[in-house]
N, C-alpha and C positions, 0 to 999 in steps of 0.2 A: 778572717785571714786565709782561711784556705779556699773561702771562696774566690776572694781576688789571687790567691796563687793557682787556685786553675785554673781561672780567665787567664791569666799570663802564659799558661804555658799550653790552651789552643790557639792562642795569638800568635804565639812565638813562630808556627810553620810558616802561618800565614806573612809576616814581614821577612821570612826568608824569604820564601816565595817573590816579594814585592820587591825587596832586593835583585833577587835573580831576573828578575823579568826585563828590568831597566839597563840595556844596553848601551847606554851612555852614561856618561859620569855627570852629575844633576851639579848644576853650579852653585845650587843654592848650597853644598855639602861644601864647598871649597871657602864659604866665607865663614868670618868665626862666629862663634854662636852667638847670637842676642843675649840682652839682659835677661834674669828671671820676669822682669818685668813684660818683658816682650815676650813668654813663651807660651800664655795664657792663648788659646785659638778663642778664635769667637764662635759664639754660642750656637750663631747660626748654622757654622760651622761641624759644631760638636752632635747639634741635632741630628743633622743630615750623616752622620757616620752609624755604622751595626751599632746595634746593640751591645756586643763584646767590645768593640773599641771606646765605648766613651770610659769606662773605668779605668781607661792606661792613665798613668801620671803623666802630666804636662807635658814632661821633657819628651817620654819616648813615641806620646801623639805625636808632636813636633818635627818628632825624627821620622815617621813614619809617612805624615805629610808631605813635609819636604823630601824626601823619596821615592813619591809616587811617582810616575812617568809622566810625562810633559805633553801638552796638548799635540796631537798632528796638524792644528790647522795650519801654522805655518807650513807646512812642508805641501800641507795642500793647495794652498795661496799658491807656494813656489810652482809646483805642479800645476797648477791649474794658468799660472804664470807663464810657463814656459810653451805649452798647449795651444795657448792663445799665438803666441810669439812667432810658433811656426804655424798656426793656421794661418796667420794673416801673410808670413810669406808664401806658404800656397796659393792665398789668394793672388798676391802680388804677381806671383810665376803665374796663373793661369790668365791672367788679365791681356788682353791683346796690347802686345807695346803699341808705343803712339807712332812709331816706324812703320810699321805694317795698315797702319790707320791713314799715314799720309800718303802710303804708295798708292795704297788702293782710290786714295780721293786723287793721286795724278792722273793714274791709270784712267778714272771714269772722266776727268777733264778733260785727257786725251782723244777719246773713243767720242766724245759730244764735240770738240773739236776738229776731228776727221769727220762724221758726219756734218756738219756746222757747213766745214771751208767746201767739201763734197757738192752741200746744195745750194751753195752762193753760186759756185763754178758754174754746174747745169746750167742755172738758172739767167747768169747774165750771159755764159758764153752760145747759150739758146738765142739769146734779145742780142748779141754778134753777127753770129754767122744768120740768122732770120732775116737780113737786112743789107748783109755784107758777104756775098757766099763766094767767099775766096779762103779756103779751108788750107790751104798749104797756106799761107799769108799768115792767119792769123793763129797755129799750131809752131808757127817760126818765132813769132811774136810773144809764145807763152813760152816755149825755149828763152827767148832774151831776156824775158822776165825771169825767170827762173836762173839765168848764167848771173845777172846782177846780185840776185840774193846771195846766191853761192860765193861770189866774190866779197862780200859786204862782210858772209860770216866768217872768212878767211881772214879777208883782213883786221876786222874786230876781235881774232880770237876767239867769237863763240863757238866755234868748233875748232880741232886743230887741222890743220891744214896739211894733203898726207903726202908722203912722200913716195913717188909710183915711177916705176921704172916702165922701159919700152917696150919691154915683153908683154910687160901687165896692158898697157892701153891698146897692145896689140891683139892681147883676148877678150879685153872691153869691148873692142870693136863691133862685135856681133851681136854684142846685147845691147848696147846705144842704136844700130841698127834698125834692129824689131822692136825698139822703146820708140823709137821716132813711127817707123807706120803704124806701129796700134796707136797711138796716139792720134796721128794723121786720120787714118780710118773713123775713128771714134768721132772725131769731128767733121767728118765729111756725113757721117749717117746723120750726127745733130743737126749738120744743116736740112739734110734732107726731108728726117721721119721725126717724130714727137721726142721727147725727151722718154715719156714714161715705157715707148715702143722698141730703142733703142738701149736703154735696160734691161730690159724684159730678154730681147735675144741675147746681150752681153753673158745674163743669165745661164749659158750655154757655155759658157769657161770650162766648165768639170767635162762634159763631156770631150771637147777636144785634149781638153789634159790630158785625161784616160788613155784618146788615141793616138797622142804625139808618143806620148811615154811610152807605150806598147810598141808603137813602130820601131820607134830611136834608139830607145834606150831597156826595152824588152822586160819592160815592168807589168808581169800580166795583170789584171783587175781583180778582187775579188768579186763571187756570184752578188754580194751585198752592196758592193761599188754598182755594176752591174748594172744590177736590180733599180738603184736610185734614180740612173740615168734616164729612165724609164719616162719619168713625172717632170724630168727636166726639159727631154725631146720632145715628148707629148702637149706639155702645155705650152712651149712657145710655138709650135705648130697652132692651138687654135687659138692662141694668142692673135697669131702673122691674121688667119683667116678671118679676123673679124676688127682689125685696127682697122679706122677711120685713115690715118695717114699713112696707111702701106703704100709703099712701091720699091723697086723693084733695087735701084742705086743704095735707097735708106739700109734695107735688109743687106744686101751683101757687103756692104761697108764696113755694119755692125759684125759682120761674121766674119771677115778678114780681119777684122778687131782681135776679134777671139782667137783667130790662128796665131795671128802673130805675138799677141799678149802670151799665149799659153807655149809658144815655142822660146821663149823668154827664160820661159822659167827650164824646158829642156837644155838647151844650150848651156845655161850655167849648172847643168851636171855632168853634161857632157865633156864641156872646155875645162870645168872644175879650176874656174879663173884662182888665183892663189893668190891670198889677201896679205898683206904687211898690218902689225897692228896699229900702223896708221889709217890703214884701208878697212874702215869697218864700212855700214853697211848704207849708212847718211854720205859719208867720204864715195863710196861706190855710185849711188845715187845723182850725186852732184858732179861727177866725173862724168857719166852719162849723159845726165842733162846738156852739159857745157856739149859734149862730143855730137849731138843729135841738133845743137843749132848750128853746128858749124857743116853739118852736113846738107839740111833741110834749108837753107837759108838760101845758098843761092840755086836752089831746086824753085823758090819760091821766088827768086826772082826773073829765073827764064823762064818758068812754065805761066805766072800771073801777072809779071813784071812787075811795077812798083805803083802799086793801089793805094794804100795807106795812105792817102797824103792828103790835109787840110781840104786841096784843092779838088783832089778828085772826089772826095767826099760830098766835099759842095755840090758839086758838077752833076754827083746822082742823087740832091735831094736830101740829103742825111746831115742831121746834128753833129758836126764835129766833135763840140765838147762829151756830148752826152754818148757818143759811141766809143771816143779813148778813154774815158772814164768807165764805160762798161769794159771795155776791152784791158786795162789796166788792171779793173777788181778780178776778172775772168782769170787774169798770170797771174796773181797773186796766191788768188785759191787755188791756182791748178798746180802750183809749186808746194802751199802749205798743205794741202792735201795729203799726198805724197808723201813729202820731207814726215807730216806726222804717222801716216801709216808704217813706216819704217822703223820711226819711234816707238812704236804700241809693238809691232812685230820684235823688236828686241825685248820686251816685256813680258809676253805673252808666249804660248805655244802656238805652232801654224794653226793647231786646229782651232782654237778659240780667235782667232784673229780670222781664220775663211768664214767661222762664224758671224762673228761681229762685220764681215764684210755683207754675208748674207743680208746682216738687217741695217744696213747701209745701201741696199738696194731698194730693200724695201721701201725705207725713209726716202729715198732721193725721189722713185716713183709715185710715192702718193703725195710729196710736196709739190712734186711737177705738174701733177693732175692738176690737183686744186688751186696753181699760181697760173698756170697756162689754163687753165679752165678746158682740158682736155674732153673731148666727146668718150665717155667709156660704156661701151656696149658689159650684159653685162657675162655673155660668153666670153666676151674678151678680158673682163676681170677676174673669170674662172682661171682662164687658161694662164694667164701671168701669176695668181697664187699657185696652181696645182705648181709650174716652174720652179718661184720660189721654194715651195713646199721640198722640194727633190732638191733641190741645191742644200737647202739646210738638212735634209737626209743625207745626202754625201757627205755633208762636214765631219759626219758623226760617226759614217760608217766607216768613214778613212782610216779612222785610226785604229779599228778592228783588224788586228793581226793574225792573218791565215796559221790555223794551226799546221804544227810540224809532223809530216806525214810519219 
């Protein structure tokens, strides 16, 4: 008897103790108590407990049991629950939306499609004017092409159609202008020099930029602009020196290309023409287009008179079908070209886009090679990389901003 009275009463701290510990109110305390029949623990049970505890009577093992604190697994479950819950929206937020997935596949659609329509253009409007060299004619001709689509999109709604006032066509005016001779130009050099020759000097863009903008509009260079220009003037220099189809018309055609293309782009900072947000930058484009056939058109027909025709085609030997057939696919590309480069430039930054024209140079010149099966010396394929090579140095270095003294 006294032995089980002082097991009782080292026990006794210990189930305060196990009381205090339990922070919650244990559910099994709130039902009524089982039969005596049910208070018996199982043995397995009773094994497994101290030594001092198997000698408690039933009731207050029972009580002691039923008291003990409650497993954490649930609340680790729940935790371990919840865990998952927000890693998997992490994941979810760090996953590229499928938005960002399909710009980027328009973007590279677009960029394969301006190169694409680029070397169709070349390449039939080469197999034109090779055969047919009436360059204002048929520079009038990719205007009409190009006014047709413009109207077609207007009137189908696939663009909206913008609303311009007479001011504004009156400071279009100057860049329709030098959009119609570079153009003109461009096609009079293709008749004369190689396609991959006439690239090569086009090549020369950055540098006239450099000097229009300095001149005009008092934008000095930096030493690293500069410096690019270097690898641009040098190599279409020994480019010129070692082309098979140099002469003399081809070269200054392609260079009065480049004044007038590059004084394009001064004028519209200069006039700082003022857009309506109908007038964006497709609406600009197409206003142009239209304005440079209705200039160039009957330039082309006092200075060449009226060529084009079934019969005079006959008359020199030439495929009817097969030359307005080329000459059709020629206005097509030379409009979607364009029309998409315009596209991509509102997508894109200038510099990634002078980029991307860089290697649209590239592509056009070594597809011309190899479809005209061009004679390439191979100083001459030096000199037209070292070029390119500078043109894509400029792209990069453009957008390095002089520090603030």
């Amino acid at each position: 008897m006294q032995s089980a009275t002082h097991n009782l009463s080292r026990s006794a701290p210990l189930l305060r103790h196990r009381r205090h510990l339990s922070s919650r109110p244990n559910p099994l305390l709130l039902r009524p108590l089982p039969s005596s029949s049910s208070l018996n623990p199982s043995p397995l049970l009773i094994h497994a407990l101290p030594d001092r505890l198997r000698s408690l009577p039933s009731r207050r093992l029972h009580s002691w049991i039923s008291d003990a604190p409650l497993s954490s697994e649930p609340e680790r479950a729940e935790s371990l629950t919840v865990h998952a819950s927000s890693s998997s929206e992490s994941i979810e937020e760090s996953k590229p939306g499928s938005g960002n997935l399909l710009q980027t596949l328009q973007l590279g659609a677009l960029f394969g499609l301006w190169y694409l329509f680029n070397i169709y253009f070349n390449i039939y409007n080469k197999q034109v004017l090779k055969v047919f060299q009436y360059p204002i004619t048929i520079t009038s001709l990719q205007f009409a092409v190009g006014t047709a689509l413009v109207l077609v999109m207007w009137a189908t709604n696939l663009h909206k159609k913008p609303k311009i006032s007479s001011s504004q066509l009156v400071a279009i005016l100057p860049l329709a202008l030098v959009h119609t001779l570079g153009n003109l130009f461009t096609n009079m050099s293709l008749g004369k020099v190689a396609v991959s020759f006439t690239h090569t000097i086009k090549a020369m863009e950055p540098f006239f930029s450099v000097l229009l903008s300095a001149l005009f509009l008092g934008e000095m260079p930096t030493p690293w602009v500069v410096f690019s220009l270097v690898p641009i003037v040098g190599g279409v220099a020994l480019a010129s020196l070692t082309e098979a189809s140099f002469n003399w018309a081809g070269f200054w055609s392609a260079m009065a290309s480049n004044v007038t293309f590059q004084s394009r782009n001064v004028l519209s900072k200069k006039l700082m023409v003022k857009k309506e947000e109908s007038l964006d930058n497709i609406n600009l484009f197409s206003i142009i287009t239209i304005m440079s056939l209705f200039m160039l058109a009957p330039v082309a027909l006092f200075v060449e008179g009226v060529k084009f025709t079934p019969a005079y085609l006959q008359s020199a030997g030439l495929n009817v079908k097969e030359i307005y057939t080329r000459a059709l696919i020629a206005g097509l590309c030379f409009h979607a070209y364009q029309q998409v480069s315009y596209m991509i430039l509102a997508r894109v930054s200038p510099v990634t886009h002078s980029v991307g024209n860089c290697v649209k140079r590239v592509v056009v010149i070594v597809t011309s090679v190899l479809f005209f099966r061009t004679p390439v010396s191979p100083i001459n394929s030096l000199g037209t990389a070292v070029a390119l090579a500078g043109v894509f140095l400029y792209s990069r270095v453009k957008k390095l901003k002089p520090k603030a003294a």
